[in-house]
TORLUMFI-820295 format. One record per residue (C-alpha): residue in three letters; residue number from 1; x, y, z. Coordinates in Angstrom, 3 decimals. Layout:
N
r:ALA k:NUM c1:X c2:Y c3:Z
...
//
This chain:
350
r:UNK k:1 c1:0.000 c2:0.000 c3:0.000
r:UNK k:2 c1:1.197 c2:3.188 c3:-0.529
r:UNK k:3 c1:-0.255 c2:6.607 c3:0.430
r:UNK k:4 c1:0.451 c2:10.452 c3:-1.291
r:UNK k:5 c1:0.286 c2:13.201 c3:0.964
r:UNK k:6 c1:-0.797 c2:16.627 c3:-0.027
r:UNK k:7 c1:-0.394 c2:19.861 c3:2.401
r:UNK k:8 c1:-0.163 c2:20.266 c3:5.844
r:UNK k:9 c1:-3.943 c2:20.606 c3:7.732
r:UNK k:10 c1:-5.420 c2:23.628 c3:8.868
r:UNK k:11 c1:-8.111 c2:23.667 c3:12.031
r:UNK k:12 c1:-11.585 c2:24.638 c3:11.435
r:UNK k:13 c1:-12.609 c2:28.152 c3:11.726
r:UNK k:14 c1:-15.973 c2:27.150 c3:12.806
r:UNK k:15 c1:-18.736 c2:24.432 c3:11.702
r:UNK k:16 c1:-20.048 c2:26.472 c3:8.725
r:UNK k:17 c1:-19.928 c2:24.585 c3:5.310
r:UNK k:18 c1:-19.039 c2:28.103 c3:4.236
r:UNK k:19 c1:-15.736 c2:28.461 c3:6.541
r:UNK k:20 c1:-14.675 c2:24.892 c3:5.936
r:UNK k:21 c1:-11.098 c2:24.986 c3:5.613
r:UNK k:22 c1:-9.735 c2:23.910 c3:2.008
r:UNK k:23 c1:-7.609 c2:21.673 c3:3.468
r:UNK k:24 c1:-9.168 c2:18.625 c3:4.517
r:UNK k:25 c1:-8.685 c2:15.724 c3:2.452
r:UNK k:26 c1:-10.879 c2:13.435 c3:-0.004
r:UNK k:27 c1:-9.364 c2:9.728 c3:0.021
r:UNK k:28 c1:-9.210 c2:8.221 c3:-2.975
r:UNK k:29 c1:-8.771 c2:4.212 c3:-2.387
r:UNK k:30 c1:-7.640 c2:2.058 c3:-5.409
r:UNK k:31 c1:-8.799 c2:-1.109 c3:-5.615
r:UNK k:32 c1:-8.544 c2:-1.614 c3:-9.241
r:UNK k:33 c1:-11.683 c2:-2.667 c3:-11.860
r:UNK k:34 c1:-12.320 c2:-1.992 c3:-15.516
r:UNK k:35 c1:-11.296 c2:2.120 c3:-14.237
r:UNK k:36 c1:-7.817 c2:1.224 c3:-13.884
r:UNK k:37 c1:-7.769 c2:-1.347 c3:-17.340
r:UNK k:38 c1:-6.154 c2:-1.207 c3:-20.541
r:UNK k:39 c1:-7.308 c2:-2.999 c3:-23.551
r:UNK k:40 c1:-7.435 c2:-3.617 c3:-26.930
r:UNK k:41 c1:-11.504 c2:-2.699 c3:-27.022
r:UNK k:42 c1:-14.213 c2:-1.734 c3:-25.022
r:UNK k:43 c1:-14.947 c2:-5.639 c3:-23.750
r:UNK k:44 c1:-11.415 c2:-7.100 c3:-24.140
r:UNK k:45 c1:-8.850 c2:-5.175 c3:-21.523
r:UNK k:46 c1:-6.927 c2:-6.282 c3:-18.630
r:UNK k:47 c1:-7.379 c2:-4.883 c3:-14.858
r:UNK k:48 c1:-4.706 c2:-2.963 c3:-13.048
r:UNK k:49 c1:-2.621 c2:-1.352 c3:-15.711
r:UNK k:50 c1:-3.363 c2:2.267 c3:-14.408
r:UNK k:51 c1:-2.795 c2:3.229 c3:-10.701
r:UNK k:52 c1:-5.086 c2:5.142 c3:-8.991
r:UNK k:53 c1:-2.427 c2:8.188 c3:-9.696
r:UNK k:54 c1:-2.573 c2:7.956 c3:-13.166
r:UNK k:55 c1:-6.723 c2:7.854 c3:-13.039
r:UNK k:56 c1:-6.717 c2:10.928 c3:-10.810
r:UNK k:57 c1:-3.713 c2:12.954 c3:-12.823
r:UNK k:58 c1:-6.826 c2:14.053 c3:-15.732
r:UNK k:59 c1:-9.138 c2:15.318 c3:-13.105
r:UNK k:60 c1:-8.142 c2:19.066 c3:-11.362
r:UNK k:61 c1:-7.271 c2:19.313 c3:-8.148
r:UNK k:62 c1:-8.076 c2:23.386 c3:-8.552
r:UNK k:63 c1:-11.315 c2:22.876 c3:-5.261
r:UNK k:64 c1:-9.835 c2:19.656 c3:-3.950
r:UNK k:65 c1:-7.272 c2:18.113 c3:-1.434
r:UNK k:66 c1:-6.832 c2:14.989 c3:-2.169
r:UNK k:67 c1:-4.823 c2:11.664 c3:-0.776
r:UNK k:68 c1:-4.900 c2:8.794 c3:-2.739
r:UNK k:69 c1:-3.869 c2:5.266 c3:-1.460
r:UNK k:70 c1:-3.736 c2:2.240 c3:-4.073
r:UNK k:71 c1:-4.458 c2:-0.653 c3:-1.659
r:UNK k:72 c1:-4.486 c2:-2.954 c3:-4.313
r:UNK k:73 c1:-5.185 c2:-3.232 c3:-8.064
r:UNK k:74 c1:-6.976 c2:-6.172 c3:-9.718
r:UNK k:75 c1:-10.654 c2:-7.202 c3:-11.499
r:UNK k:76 c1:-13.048 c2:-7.275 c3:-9.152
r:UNK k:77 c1:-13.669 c2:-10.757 c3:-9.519
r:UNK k:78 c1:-10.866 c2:-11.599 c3:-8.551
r:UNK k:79 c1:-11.583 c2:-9.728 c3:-4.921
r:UNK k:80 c1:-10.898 c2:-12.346 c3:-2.035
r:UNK k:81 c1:-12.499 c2:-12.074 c3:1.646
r:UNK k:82 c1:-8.979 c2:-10.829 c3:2.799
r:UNK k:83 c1:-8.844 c2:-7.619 c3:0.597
r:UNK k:84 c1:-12.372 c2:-6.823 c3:1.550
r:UNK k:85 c1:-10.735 c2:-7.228 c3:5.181
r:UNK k:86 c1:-7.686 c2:-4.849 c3:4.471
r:UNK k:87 c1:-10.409 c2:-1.944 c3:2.421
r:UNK k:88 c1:-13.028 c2:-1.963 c3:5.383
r:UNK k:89 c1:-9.976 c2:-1.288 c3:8.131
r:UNK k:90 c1:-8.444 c2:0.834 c3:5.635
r:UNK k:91 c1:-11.726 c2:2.964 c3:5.105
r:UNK k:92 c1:-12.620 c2:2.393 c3:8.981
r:UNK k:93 c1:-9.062 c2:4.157 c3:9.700
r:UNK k:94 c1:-10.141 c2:7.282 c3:7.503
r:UNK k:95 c1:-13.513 c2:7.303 c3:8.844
r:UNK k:96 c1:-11.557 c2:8.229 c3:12.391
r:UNK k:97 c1:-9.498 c2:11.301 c3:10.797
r:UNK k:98 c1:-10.614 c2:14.134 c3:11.613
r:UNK k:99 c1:-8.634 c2:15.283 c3:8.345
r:UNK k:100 c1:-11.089 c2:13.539 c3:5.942
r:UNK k:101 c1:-13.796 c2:14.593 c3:4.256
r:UNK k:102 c1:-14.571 c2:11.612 c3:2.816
r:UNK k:103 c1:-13.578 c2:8.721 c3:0.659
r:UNK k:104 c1:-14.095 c2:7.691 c3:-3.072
r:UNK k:105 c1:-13.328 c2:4.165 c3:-3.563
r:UNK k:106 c1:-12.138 c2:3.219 c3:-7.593
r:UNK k:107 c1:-13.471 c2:-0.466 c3:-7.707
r:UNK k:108 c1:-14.814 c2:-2.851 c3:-10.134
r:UNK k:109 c1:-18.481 c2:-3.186 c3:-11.562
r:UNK k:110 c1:-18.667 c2:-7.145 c3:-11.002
r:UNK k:111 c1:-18.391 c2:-6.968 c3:-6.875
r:UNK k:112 c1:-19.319 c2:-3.016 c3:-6.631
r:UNK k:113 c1:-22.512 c2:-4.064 c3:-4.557
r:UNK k:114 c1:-20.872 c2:-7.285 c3:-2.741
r:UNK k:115 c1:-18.224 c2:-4.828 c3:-1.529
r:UNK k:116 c1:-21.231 c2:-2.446 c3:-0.590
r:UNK k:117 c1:-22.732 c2:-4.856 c3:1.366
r:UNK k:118 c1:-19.855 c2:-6.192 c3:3.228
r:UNK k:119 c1:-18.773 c2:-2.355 c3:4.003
r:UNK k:120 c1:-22.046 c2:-1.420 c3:5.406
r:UNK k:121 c1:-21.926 c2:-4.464 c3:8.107
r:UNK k:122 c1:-18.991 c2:-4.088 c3:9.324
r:UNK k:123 c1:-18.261 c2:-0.095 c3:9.195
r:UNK k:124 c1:-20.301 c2:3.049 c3:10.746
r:UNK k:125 c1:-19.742 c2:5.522 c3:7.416
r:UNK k:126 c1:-19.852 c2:8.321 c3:9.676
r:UNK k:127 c1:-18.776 c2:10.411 c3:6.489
r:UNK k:128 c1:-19.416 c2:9.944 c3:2.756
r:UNK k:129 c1:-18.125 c2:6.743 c3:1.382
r:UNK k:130 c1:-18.691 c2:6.623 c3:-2.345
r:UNK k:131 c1:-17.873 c2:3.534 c3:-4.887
r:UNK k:132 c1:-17.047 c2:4.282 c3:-8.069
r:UNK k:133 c1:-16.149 c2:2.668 c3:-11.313
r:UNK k:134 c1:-16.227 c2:2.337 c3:-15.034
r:UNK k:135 c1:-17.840 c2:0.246 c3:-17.907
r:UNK k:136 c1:-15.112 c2:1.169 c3:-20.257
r:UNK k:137 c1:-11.544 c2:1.175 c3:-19.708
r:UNK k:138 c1:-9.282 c2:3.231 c3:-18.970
r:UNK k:139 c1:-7.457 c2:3.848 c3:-22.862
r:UNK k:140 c1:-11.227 c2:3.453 c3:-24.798
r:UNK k:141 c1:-12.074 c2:6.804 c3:-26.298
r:UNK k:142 c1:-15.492 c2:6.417 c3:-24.700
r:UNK k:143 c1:-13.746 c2:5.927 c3:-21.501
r:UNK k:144 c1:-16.624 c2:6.822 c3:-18.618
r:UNK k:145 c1:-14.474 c2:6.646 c3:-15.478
r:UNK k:146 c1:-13.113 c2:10.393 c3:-15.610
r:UNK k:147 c1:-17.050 c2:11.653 c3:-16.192
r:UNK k:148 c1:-17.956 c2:8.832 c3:-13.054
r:UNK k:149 c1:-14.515 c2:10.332 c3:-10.703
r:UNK k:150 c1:-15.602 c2:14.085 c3:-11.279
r:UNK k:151 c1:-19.414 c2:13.579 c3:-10.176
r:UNK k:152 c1:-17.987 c2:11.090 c3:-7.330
r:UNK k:153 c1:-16.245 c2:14.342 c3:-6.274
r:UNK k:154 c1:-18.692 c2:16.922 c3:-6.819
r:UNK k:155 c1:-21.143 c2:14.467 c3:-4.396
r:UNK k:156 c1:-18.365 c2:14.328 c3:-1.784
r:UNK k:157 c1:-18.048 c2:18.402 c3:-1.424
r:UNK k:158 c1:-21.683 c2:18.466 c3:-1.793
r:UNK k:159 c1:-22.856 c2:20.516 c3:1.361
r:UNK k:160 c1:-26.198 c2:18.597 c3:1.628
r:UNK k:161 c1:-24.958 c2:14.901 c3:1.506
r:UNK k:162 c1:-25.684 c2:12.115 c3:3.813
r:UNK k:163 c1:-23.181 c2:10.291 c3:5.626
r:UNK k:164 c1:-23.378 c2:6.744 c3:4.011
r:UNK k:165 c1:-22.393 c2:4.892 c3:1.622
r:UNK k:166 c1:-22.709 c2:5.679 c3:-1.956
r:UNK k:167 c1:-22.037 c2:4.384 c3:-5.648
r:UNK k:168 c1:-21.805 c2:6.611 c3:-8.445
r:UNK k:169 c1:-22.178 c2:4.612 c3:-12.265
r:UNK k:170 c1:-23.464 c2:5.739 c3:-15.083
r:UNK k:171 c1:-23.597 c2:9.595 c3:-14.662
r:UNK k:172 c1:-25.848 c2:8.200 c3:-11.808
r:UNK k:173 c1:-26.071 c2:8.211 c3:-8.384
r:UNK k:174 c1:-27.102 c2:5.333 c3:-5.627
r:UNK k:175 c1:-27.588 c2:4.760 c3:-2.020
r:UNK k:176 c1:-26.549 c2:1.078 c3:-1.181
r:UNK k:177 c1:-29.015 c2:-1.413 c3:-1.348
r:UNK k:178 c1:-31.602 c2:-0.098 c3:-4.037
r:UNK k:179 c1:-28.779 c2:-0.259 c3:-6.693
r:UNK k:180 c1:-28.016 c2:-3.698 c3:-8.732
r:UNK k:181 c1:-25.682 c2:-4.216 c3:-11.969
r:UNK k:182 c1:-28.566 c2:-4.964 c3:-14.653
r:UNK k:183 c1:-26.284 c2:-5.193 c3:-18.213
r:UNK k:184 c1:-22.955 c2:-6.751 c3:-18.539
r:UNK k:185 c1:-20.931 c2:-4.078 c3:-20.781
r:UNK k:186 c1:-23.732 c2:-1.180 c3:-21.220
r:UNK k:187 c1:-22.451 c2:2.374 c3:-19.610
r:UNK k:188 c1:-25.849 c2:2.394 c3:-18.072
r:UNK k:189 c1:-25.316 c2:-1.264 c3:-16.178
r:UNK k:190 c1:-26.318 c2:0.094 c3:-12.945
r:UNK k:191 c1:-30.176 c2:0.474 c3:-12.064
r:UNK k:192 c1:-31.838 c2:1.085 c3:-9.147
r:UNK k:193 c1:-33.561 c2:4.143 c3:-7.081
r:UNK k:194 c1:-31.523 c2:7.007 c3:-7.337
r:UNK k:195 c1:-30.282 c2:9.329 c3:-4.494
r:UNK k:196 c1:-29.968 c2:12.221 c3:-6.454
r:UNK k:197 c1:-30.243 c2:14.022 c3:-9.445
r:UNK k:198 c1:-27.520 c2:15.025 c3:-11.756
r:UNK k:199 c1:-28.665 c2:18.189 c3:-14.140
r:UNK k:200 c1:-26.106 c2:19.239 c3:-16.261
r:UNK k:201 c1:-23.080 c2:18.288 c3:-14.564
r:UNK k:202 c1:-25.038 c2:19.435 c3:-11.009
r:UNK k:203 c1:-26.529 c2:17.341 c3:-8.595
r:UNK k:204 c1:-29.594 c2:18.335 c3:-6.690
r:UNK k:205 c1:-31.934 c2:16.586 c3:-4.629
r:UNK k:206 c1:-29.814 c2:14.655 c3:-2.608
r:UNK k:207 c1:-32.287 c2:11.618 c3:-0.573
r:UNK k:208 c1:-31.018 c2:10.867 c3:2.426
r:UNK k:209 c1:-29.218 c2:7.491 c3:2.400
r:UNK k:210 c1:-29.959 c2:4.689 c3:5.033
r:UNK k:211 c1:-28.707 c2:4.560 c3:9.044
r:UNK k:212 c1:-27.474 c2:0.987 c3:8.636
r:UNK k:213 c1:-27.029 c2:-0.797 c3:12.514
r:UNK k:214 c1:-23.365 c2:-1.955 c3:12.268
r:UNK k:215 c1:-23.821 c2:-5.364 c3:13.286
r:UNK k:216 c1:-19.973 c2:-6.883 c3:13.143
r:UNK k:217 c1:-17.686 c2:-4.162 c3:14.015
r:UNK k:218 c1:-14.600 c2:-4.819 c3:12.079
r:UNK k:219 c1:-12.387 c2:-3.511 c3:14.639
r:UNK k:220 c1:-13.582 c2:-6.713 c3:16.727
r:UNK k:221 c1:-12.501 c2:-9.111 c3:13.961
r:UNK k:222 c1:-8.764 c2:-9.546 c3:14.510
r:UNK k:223 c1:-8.154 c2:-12.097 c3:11.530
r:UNK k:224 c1:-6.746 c2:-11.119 c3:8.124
r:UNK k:225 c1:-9.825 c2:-12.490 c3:6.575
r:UNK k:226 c1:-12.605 c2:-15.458 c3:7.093
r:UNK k:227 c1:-11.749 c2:-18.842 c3:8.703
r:UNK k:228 c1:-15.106 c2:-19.779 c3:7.787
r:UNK k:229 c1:-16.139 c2:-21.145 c3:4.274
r:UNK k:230 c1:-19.685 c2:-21.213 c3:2.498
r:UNK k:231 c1:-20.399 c2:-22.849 c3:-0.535
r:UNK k:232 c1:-22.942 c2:-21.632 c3:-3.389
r:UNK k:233 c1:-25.194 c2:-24.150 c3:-5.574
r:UNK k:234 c1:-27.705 c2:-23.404 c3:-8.374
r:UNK k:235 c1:-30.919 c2:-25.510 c3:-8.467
r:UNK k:236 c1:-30.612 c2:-27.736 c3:-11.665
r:UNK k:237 c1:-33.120 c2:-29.616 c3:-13.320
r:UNK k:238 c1:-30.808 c2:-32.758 c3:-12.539
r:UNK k:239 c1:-30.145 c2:-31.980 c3:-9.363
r:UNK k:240 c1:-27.260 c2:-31.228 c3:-6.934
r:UNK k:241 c1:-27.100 c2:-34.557 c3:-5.212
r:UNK k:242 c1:-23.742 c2:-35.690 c3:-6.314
r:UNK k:243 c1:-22.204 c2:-31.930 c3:-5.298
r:UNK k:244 c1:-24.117 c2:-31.785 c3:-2.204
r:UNK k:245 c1:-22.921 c2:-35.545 c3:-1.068
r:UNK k:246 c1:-19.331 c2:-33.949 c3:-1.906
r:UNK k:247 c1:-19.821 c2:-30.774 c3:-0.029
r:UNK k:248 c1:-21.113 c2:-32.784 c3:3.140
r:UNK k:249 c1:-17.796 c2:-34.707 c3:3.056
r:UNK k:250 c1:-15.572 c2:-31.529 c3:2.591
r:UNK k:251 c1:-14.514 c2:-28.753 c3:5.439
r:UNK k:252 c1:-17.152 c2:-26.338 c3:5.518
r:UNK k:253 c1:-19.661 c2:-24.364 c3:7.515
r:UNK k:254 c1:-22.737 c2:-24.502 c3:5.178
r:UNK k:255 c1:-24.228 c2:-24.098 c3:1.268
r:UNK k:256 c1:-25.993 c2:-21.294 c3:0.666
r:UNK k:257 c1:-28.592 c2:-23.020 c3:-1.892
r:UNK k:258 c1:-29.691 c2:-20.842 c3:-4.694
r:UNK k:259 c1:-33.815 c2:-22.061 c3:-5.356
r:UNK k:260 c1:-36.185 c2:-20.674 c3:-7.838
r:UNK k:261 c1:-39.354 c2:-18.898 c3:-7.076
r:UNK k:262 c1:-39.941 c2:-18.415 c3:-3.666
r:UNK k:263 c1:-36.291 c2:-20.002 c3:-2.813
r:UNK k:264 c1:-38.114 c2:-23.104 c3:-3.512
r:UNK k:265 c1:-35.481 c2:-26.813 c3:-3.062
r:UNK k:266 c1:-36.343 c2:-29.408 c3:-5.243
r:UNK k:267 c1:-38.539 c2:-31.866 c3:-3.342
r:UNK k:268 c1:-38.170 c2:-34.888 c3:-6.460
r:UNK k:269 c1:-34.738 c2:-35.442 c3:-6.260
r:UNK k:270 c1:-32.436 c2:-35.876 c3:-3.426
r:UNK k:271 c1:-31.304 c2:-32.432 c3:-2.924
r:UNK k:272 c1:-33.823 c2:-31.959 c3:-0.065
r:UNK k:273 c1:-33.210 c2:-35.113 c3:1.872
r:UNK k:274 c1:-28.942 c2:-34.242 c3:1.492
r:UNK k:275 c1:-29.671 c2:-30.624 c3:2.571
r:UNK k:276 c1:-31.695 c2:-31.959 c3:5.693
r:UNK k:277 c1:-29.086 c2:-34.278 c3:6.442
r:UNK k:278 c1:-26.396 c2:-31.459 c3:6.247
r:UNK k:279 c1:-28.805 c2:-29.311 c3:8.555
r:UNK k:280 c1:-28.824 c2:-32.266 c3:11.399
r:UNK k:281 c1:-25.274 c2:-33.078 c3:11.210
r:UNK k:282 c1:-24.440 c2:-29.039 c3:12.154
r:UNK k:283 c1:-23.669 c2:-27.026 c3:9.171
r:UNK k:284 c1:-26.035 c2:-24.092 c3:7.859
r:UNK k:285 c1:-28.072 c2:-23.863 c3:4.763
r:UNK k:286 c1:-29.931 c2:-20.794 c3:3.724
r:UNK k:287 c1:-32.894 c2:-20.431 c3:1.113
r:UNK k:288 c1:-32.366 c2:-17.593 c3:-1.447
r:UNK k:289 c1:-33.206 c2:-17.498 c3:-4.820
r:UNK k:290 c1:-32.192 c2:-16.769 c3:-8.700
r:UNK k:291 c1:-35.020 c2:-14.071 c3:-8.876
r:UNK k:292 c1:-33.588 c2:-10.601 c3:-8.740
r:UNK k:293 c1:-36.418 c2:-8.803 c3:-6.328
r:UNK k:294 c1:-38.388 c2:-10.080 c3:-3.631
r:UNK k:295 c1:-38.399 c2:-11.519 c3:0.161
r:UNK k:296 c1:-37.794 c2:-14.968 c3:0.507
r:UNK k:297 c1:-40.056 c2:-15.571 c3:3.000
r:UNK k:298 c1:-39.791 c2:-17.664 c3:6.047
r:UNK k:299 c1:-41.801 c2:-21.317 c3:5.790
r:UNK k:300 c1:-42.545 c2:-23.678 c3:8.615
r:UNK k:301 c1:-40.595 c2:-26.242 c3:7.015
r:UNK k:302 c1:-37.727 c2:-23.852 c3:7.652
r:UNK k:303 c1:-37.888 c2:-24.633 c3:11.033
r:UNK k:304 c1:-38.256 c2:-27.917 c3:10.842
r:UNK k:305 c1:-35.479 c2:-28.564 c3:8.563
r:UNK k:306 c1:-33.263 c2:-25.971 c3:10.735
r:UNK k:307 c1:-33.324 c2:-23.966 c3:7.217
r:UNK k:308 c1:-32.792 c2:-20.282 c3:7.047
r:UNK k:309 c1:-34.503 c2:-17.971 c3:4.956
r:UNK k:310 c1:-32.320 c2:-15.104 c3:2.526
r:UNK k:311 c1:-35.258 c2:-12.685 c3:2.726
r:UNK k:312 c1:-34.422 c2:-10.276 c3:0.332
r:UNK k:313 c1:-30.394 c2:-11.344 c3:0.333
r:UNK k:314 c1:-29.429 c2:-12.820 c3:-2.492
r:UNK k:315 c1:-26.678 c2:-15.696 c3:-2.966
r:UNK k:316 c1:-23.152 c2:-13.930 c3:-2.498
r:UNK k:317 c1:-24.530 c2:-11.240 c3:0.305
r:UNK k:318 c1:-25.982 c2:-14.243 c3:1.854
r:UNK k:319 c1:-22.841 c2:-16.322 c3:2.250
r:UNK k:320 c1:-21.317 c2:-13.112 c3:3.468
r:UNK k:321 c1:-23.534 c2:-12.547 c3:6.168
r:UNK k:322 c1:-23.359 c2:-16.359 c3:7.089
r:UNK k:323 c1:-19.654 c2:-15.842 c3:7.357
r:UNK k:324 c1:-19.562 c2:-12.874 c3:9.528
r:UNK k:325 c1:-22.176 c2:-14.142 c3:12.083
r:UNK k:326 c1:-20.073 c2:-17.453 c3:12.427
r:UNK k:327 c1:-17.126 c2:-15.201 c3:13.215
r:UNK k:328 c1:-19.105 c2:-13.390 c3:15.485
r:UNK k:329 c1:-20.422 c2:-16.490 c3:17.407
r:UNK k:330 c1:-23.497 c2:-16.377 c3:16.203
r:UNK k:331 c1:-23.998 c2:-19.879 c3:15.010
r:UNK k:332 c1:-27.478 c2:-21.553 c3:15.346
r:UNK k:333 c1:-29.984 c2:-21.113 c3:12.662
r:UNK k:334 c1:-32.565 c2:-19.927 c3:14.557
r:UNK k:335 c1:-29.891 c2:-17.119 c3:15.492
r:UNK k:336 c1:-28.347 c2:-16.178 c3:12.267
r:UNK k:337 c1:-32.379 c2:-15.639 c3:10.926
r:UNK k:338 c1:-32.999 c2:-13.038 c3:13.297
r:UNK k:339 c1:-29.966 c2:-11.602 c3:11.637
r:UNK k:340 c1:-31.121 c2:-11.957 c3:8.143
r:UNK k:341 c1:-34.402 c2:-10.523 c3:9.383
r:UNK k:342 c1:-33.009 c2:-7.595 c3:11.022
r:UNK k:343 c1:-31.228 c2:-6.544 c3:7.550
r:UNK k:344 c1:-34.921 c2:-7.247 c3:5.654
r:UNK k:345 c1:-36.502 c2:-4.086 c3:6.097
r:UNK k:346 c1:-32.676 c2:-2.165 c3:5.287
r:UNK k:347 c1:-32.566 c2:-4.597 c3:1.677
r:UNK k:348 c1:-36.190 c2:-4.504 c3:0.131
r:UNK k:349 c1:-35.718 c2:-4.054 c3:-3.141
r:UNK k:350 c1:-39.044 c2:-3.419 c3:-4.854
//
């Protein structure tokens, strides 16, 4: 990691917007993403060719103070539980600087939300936290990151934000949950209800973004990352019998079973009998689903089964949240439910 520091900081005159001193810094974290690629078109690049410097030299500095850190720089696919880990401390550590102002995060579209997610359990965003990214990279003459960086910044100074956590796609802007990645190369992937509105170049009515509880503190996990591991399966019309049988034999916590419908489990072959079976013998399995919206809602066979219900989680936030309550002791399925249900009403997505 390395970090760029910018002028020495000058105190407050007072609490006015209008006498805030210059000199308190935006942090701009790179994590890497189609933003920092190079390529040979719009759809065939590689991740992590520009640093977080080189993204930032095209925008002006003329009304900003900036500090930029590149914690790491790869495809967002490629993200692992420990670099979530090393962001949220890295972000938590900012958060509790009096110098900041806030912090712009360069990551990539595939994760943006997981990373979202994760952030908002485990972090209080007692400033502005915005993600930001790009469709195109970095060397494509319809590049969008620049146009994506400048309104990130413009939403940062902007005197009527929310602390929270934002992301910013698509000339767009989105308070985490009611955002999801809808296209796989379009500029306009992201969808979702928007938190403000941008007007030529200017953003007005700014929503006020969600209080999220902070339910695992990361300051109270010490590890560099999980020691707990989920697995994901799709419903198929042949079944999961043979991968479930596997999965039973192998070191994990639990399967995070992705349904249809209503998170429905196939009752016809064995899947059902090898997920009870699982569910006895100690390890959790969760109900969500391969629709995008909706609550999967809680059945009684749920707790008969010792089955937990996604509500409106789907299948990577899901494992997540499994994860961080086993690391947090909380390890019974009637336990980690309450936790699922406690993040319902935050997730709706209608």
């Amino acid at each position: 990691m390395t970090l760029v520091s910018c002028s020495s900081i000058q105190k407050q005159v007072n609490n006015n917007p209008k006498h805030e001193t210059p000199n308190r810094y935006i942090y701009m974290i790179g994590t890497g993403g189609t933003i920092s690629a190079e390529g040979i078109s719009d759809t065939d690049y590689k991740e992590g060719k520009a640093s977080i410097y080189q993204i930032t030299k095209q925008l002006s500095n003329k009304n900003n103070s900036l500090k930029m850190i590149q914690l790491f720089n790869i495809g967002s696919q490629s993200i692992k539980d420990h670099h979530w880990f090393s962001l949220a401390r890295q972000v938590n550590k900012i958060l509790k600087d009096d110098s900041s102002k806030g912090i712009i995060i360069t990551h990539g579209t595939d994760t943006m939300t997981n990373t979202a997610f994760f952030l908002n359990m485990v972090i209080k965003p007692v400033k502005p936290v915005v993600l930001v990214g790009s469709m195109k990279p970095s060397n494509s003459l319809n590049a969008d990151g620049p146009r994506n960086l400048r309104l990130a910044l413009q939403l940062v100074n902007n005197k009527n934000i929310n602390n929270g956590i934002y992301i910013v796609m698509g000339n767009r802007i989105f308070s985490f949950p009611h955002v999801n990645k809808m296209n796989t190369t379009s500029i306009s992937s992201f969808d979702g209800k928007d938190c403000g509105l941008v007007e030529k170049g200017k953003i007005t009515n700014i929503k006020k973004s969600l209080d999220f509880p902070v339910l695992f503190p990361i300051e109270k996990m010490k590890g560099p990352q999980f020691i707990h591991h989920i697995k994901i399966l799709s419903r198929q019309n042949e079944g999961n019998s043979d991968l479930i049988e596997y999965l039973s034999k192998e070191n994990i916590d639990g399967i995070v079973y992705q349904g249809v419908g209503n998170g429905s489990v196939d009752k016809i072959s064995k899947d059902l009998m090898l997920l009870r079976k699982m569910s006895k013998n100690g390890k959790i399995i969760v109900r969500t689903t391969s629709v995008l919206n909706g609550d999967v809602t809680k059945s009684s066979d749920d707790k008969k089964f010792g089955f937990i219900a996604s509500r409106y989680l789907r299948a990577a936030d899901s494992a997540t949240l499994v994860k961080l309550c086993l690391e947090n002791n909380i390890t019974t399925p009637k336990e980690i439910q309450k936790i699922f249900d406690k993040t319902a009403i935050f997730f709706e997505r209608e």
